[in-house]
ZAMARGU-4260 file (C-alpha; in steps of 0.2 Angstrom, whole numbers, plus 5000, padded with zeros to 4 digits):
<rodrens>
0) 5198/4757/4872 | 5213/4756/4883 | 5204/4767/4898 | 5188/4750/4896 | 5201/4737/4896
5) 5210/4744/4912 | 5193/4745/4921 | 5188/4726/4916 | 5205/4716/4915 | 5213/4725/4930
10) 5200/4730/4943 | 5187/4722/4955 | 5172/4726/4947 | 5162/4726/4964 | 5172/4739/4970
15) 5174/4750/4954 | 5154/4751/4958 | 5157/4757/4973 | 5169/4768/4972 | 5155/4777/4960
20) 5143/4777/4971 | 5154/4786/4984 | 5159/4797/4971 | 5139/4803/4966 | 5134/4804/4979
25) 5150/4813/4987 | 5146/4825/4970 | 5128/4828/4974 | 5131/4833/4991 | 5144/4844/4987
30) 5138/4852/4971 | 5119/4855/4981 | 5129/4863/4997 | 5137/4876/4982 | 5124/4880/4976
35) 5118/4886/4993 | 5133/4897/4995 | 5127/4907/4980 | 5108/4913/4988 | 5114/4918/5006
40) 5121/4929/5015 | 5143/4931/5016 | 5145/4921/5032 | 5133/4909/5028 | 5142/4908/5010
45) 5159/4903/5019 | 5149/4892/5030 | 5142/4880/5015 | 5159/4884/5003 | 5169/4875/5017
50) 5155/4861/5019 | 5157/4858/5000 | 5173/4859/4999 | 5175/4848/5012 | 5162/4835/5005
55) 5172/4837/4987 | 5188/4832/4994 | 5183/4818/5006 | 5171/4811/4992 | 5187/4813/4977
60) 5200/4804/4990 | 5189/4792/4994 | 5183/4787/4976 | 5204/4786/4972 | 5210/4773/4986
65) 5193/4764/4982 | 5196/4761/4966 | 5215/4757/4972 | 5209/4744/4981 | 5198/4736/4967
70) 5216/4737/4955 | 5223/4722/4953 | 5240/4724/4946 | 5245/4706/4950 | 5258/4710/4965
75) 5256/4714/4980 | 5254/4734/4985 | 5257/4747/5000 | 5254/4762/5005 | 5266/4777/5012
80) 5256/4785/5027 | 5264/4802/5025 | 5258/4805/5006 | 5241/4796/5007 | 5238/4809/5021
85) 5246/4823/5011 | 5234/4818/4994 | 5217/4818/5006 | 5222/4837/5013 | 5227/4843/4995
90) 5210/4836/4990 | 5200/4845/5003 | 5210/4862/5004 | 5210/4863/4982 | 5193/4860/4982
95) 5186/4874/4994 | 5198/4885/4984 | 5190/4879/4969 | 5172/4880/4975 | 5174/4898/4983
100) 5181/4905/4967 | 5166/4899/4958 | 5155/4905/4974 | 5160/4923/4969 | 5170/4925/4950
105) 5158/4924/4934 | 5162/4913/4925 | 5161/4901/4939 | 5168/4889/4927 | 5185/4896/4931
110) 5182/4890/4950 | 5178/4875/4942 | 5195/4872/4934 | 5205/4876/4952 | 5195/4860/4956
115) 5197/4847/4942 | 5216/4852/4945 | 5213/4847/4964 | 5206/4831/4959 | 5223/4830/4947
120) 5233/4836/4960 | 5225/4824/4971 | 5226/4807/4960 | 5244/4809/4956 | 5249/4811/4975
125) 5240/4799/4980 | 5247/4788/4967 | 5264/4793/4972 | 5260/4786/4989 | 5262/4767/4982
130) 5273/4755/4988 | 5276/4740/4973 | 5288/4727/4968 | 5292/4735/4954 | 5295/4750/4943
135) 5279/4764/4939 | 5281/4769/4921 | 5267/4783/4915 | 5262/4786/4898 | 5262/4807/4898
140) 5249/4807/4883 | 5235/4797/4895 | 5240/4807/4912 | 5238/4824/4900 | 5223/4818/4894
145) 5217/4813/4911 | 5219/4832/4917 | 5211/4839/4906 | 5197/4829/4905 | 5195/4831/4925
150) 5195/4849/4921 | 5185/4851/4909 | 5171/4842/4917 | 5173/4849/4934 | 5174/4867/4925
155) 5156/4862/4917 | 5150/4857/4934 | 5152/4873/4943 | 5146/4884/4927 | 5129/4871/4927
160) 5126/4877/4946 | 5128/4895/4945 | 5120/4897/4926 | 5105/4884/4925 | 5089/4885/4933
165) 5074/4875/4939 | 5079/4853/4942 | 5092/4850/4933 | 5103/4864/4939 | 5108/4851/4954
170) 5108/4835/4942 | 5118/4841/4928 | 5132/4849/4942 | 5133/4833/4951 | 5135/4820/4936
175) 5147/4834/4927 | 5158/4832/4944 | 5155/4814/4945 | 5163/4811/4926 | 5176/4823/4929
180) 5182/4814/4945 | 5179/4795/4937 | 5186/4800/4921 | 5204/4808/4927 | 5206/4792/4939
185) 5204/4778/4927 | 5210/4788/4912 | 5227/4791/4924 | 5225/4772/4928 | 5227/4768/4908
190) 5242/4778/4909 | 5248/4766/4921 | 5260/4753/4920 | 5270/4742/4933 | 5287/4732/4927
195) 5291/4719/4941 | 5306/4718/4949 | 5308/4704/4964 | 5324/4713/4969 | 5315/4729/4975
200) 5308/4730/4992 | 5293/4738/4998 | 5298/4755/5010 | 5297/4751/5030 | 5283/4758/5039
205) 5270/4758/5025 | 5251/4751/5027 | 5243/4739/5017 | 5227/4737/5009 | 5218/4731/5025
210) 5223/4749/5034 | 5217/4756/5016 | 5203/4750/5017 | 5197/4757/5036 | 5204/4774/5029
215) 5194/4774/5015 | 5179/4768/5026 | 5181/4782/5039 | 5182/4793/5026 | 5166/4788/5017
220) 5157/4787/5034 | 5162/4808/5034 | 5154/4809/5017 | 5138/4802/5024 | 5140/4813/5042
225) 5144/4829/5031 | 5128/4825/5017 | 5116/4821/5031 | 5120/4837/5039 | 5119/4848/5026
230) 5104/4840/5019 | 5096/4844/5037 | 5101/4860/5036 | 5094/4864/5021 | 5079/4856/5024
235) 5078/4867/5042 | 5082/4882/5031 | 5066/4877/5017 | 5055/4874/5031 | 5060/4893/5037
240) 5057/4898/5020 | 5041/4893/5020 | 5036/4901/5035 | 5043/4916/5032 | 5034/4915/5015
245) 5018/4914/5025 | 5021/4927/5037 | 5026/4938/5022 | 5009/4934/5012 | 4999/4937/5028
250) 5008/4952/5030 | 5004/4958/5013 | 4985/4951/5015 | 4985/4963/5031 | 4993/4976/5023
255) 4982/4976/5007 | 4965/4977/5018 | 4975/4992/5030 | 4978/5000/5012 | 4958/4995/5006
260) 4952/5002/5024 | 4965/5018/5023 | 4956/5023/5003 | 4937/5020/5008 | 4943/5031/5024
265) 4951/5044/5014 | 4937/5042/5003 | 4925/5047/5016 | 4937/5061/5025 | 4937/5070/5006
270) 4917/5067/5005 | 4915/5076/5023 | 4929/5088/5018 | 4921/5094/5004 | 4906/5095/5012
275) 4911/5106/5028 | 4921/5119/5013 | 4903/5119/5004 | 4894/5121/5022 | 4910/5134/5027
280) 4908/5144/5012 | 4888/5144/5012 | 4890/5150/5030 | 4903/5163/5023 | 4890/5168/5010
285) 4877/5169/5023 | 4886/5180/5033 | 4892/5193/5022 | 4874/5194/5015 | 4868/5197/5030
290) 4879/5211/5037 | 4878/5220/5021 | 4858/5219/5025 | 4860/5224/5043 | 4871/5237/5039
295) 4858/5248/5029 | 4844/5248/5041 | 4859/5250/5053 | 4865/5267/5047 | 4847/5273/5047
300) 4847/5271/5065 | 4863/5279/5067 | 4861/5292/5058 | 4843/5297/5066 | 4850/5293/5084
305) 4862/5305/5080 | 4852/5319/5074 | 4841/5314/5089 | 4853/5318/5100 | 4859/5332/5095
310) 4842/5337/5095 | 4847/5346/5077 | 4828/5350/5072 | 4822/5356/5091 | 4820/5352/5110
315) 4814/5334/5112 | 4804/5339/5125 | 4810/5328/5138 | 4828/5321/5144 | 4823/5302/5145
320) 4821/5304/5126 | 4838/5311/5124 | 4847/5299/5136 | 4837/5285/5126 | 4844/5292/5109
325) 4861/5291/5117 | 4859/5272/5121 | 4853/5268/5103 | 4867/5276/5095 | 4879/5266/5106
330) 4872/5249/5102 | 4870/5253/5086 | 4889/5259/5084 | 4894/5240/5093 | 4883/5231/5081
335) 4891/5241/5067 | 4908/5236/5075 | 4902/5217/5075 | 4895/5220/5057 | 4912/5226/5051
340) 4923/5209/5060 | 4910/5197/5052 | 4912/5206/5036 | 4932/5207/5039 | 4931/5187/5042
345) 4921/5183/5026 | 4933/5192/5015 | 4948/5183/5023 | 4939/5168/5021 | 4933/5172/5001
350) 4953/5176/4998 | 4947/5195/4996 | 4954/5203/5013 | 4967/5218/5002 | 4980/5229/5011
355) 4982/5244/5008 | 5002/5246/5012 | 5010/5261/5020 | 5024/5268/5031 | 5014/5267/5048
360) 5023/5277/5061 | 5020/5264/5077 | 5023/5276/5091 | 5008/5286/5083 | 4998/5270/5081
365) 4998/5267/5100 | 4996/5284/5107 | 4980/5286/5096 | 4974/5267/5101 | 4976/5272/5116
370) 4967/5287/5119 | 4951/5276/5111 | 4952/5268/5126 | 4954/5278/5138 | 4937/5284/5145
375) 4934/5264/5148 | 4949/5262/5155 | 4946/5276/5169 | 4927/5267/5172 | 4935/5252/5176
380) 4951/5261/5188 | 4965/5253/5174 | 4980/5263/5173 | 4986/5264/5157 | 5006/5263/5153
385) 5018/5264/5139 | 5037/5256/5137 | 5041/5262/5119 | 5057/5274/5113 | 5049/5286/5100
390) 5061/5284/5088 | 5054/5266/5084 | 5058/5258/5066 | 5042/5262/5055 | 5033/5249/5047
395) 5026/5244/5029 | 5008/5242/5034 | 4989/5243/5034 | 4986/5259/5045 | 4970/5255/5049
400) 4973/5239/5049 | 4986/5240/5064 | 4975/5250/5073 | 4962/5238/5071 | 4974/5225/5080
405) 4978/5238/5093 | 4961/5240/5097 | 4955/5223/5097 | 4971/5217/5110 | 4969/5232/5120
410) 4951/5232/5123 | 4952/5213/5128 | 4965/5218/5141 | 4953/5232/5148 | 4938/5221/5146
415) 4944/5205/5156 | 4954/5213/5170 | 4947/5219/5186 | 4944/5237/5193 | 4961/5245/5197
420) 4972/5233/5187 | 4983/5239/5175 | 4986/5236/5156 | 5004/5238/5148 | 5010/5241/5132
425) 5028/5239/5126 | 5035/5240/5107 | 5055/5236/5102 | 5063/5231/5087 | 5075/5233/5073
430) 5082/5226/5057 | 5078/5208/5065 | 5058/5213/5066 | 5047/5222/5076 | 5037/5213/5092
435) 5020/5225/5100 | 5017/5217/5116 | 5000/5222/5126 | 5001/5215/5145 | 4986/5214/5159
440) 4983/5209/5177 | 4967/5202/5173 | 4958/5183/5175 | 4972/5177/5162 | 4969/5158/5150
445) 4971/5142/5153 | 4984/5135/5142 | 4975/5123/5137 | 4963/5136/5134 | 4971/5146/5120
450) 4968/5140/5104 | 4949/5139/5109 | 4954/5158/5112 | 4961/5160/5094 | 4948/5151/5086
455) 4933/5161/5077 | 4918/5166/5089 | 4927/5156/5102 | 4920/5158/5119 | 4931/5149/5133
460) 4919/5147/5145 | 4899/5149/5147 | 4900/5160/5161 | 4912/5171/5156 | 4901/5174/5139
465) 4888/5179/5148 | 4900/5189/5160 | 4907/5198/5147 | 4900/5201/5132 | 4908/5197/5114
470) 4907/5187/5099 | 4926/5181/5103 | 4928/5188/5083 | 4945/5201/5092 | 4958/5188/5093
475) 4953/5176/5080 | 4954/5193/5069 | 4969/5201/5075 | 4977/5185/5073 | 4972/5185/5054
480) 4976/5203/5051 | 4993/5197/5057 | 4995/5181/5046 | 4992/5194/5031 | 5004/5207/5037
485) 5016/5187/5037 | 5017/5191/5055 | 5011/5179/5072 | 4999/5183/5086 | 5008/5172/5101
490) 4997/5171/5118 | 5003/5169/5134 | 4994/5166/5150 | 4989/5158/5167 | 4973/5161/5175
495) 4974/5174/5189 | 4991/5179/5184 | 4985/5190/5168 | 4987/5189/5148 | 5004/5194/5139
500) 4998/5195/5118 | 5011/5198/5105 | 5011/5205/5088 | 5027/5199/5078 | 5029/5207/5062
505) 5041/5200/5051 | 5062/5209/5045 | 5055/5211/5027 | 5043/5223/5034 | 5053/5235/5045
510) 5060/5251/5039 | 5075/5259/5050 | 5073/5276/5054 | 5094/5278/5049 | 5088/5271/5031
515) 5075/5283/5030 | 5085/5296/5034 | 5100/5292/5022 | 5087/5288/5010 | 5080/5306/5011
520) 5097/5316/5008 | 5104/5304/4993
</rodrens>
């Protein structure tokens, strides 16, 4: 009751209006920059913390000499400029404090409290800034109660912004604030009283109400300035929202038609994928069924070329029929070769290609290998040459296996260099692995040519198939036979600068000749 009679007996009601008008809207700014702080990022954060801050303490200071120029205390007052200056800093600085502890501490009530004791802090400087005939006596009951109840409801404030969602997150901050600023001045007005005395005189230097009054305008004028601006920030910052929440959702919409496109693709790719393994493996099938069948008549045609030949049952009676014989059971023994690489390919290929593991002495493997190819060799003028120590390492191998890999990379090197070139073949290696290496001086590979060369009846070029005859299965085959062994077949090439082809077998597959020997006397 004392609070409502000091509003209506001892204040200009006009102004009393007004200095709660300053004061909403002074708490609504602030409170709505705050809650910015909270959803940006840290600089940003200390960008709005100072704005509200700022804001707070312009809007509490104002609403204090506004409602110090509606009291009318019946005697004429005046205003120290030192401590009026003092109280509208403390007001500021208190409050940024205040709102920056409730921008980063939970609760942020507690952030709240640092502010209801600026506004304290605040009122009673200010009020220490007056100039009266007179002597100021306080009632502590009302100025304790005035502290705490400015506490209290600026505590309440800052928890509403950081805790309740949706509308009224803003609305109950602001009107919290608004309560706890109105409620400490006019409840530390109550506690007011001033005993007149003619005899006292008003300090020199102080400003009246007047000076006040265009202080308090100023002020107010920032409040509008400060509001305005944050309000346009924000606004430029929900219009960026916006936008960006449209790029984002066309973003999305692009992405979900990539994934839709990238599944009926994938889709498609497993559809064809299955379909070229069920035409891979019916061609597989198809193969192996048909070298078995070609393989039976074929040994009849061996065998009786053969016999034939050696003219085991009598004379033929003329030498064309037994040169003739000769020529069948050559082309039957390179159909048979054919027969037995398509056959080799179809096992690999069914998961089926076994091998049958033993210490393969590789010096032996190259000299017989070698003599294999000899008579063509010496048809075609290539000399033949060798760069391996006989002690090499032995190796945990298919025997014939190898050899088949010999054979293959050496009769390429003999097949495609010219008369009088020269093929080489080097071996080395130790703990580390073991590298064969076959080397020619014939019409060499394009680069770019190599893994068409690798590939399974892979003819580089058309004239060259029909130059030099071949399925292109000795590569392609050798390389699989290495891949088994968990070796590589690496190629390297230029045309007209010759072929270098290494087999790389593996550590794990190396056996030392020293452990060998230890081995054999423990």
């Amino acid at each position: 009751m004392t609070v409502y009679t000091c509003i209506i007996v001892e204040h200009d009601l006009r102004l009393v209006a007004l200095a709660a008008f300053i004061c909403m809207f002074a708490s609504f700014s602030a409170l709505n920059l705050l809650i910015h702080a909270g959803q940006d990022t840290a600089w940003r954060r200390t960008l709005w913390v100072l704005g509200a801050g700022t804001v707070a303490g312009c809007g509490i200071w104002a609403t204090h000499f506004i409602a110090m120029l509606a009291f009318r205390p019946g005697m004429q007052l005046s205003y120290d400029p030192g401590t009026t200056v003092l109280s509208f800093f403390v007001a500021i600085v208190f409050s940024t404090i205040g709102f920056a502890l409730a921008a980063r501490l939970k609760p942020a009530g507690i952030g709240g409290a640092v502010v209801g004791l600026a506004i304290g802090a605040m009122h009673y400087i200010g009020m220490s800034a007056v100039n009266a005939q007179g002597y100021i006596i306080w009632d502590r009951s009302f100025v304790a109660a005035s502290i705490i109840l400015g506490t209290i409801f600026a505590a309440a404030a800052t928890q509403a912004a950081f805790s309740l969602k949706g509308v009224w997150r803003v609305h109950a901050a602001w009107i919290l604030l608004t309560l706890g600023i109105c409620s400490l001045h006019f409840t530390g007005m109550a506690a007011l009283s001033i005993a007149g005395d003619p005899t006292i005189k008003t300090t020199a230097g102080a400003f009246d109400s007047f000076i006040l009054a265009i202080a308090v305008a100023a002020v107010s004028l920032l409040i509008v300035i400060l509001a305005y601006a944050g309000i346009a920030m924000d606004r430029h910052l929900s219009q960026r929202a916006v936008q960006e929440a449209k790029r984002l959702r066309a973003y999305v919409t692009e992405l979900e038609a990539t994934k839709q496109r990238l599944e009926t693709t994938s889709s498609e790719l497993l559809v064809a994928l299955k379909t070229a393994s069920a035409a891979d493996q019916a061609k597989s099938q198809f193969l192996a069924t048909m070298s078995h069948e070609l393989r039976t008549p074929l040994n009849a045609i061996l065998g009786f070329s053969e016999i034939m030949k050696a003219e085991t049952f009598g004379p033929l009676g003329n030498s064309h029929y037994k040169e003739y014989a000769g020529d069948i059971f050559r082309s039957g023994m390179h159909l048979l070769s054919l027969i037995n690489d398509i056959l080799d390919f179809t096992r690999a290929d069914a998961g089926e290609l076994e091998l049958s593991e033993e210490e393969v002495d590789v010096a032996d493997a190259i000299t017989d290998t070698l003599r294999m190819i000899e008579a063509q060799a010496a048809a075609q003028r290539i000399s033949l040459s060798t760069k391996f120590d006989r002690t090499l390492p032995r190796l945990l191998a298919d025997h014939r296996r190898l050899r088949q890999v010999l054979l293959n990379l050496l009769s390429n090197a003999v097949k495609f260099t010219p008369d009088g070139g020269s093929v080489t073949v080097e071996a080395f290696g130790g703990p580390a692995g073991l590298t064969i290496r076959v080397t020619d001086t014939g019409i060499g590979i394009a680069p770019e040519d190599i893994p068409v060369a690798l590939e399974r009846f892979g003819q580089i070029d058309s004239d060259l198939a029909r130059k030099y005859e071949g399925t292109g299965l000795g590569l392609p085959l050798s390389k699989c036979l290495m891949e088994h062994h968990g070796g590589t077949l690496e190629i390297e090439s230029e045309p007209g600068r010759g072929t270098r082809v290494s087999a790389k077998f593996p550590a794990e597959r190396v056996i030392p000749r020293a452990d060998r020997a230890a081995g054999a006397f423990s």
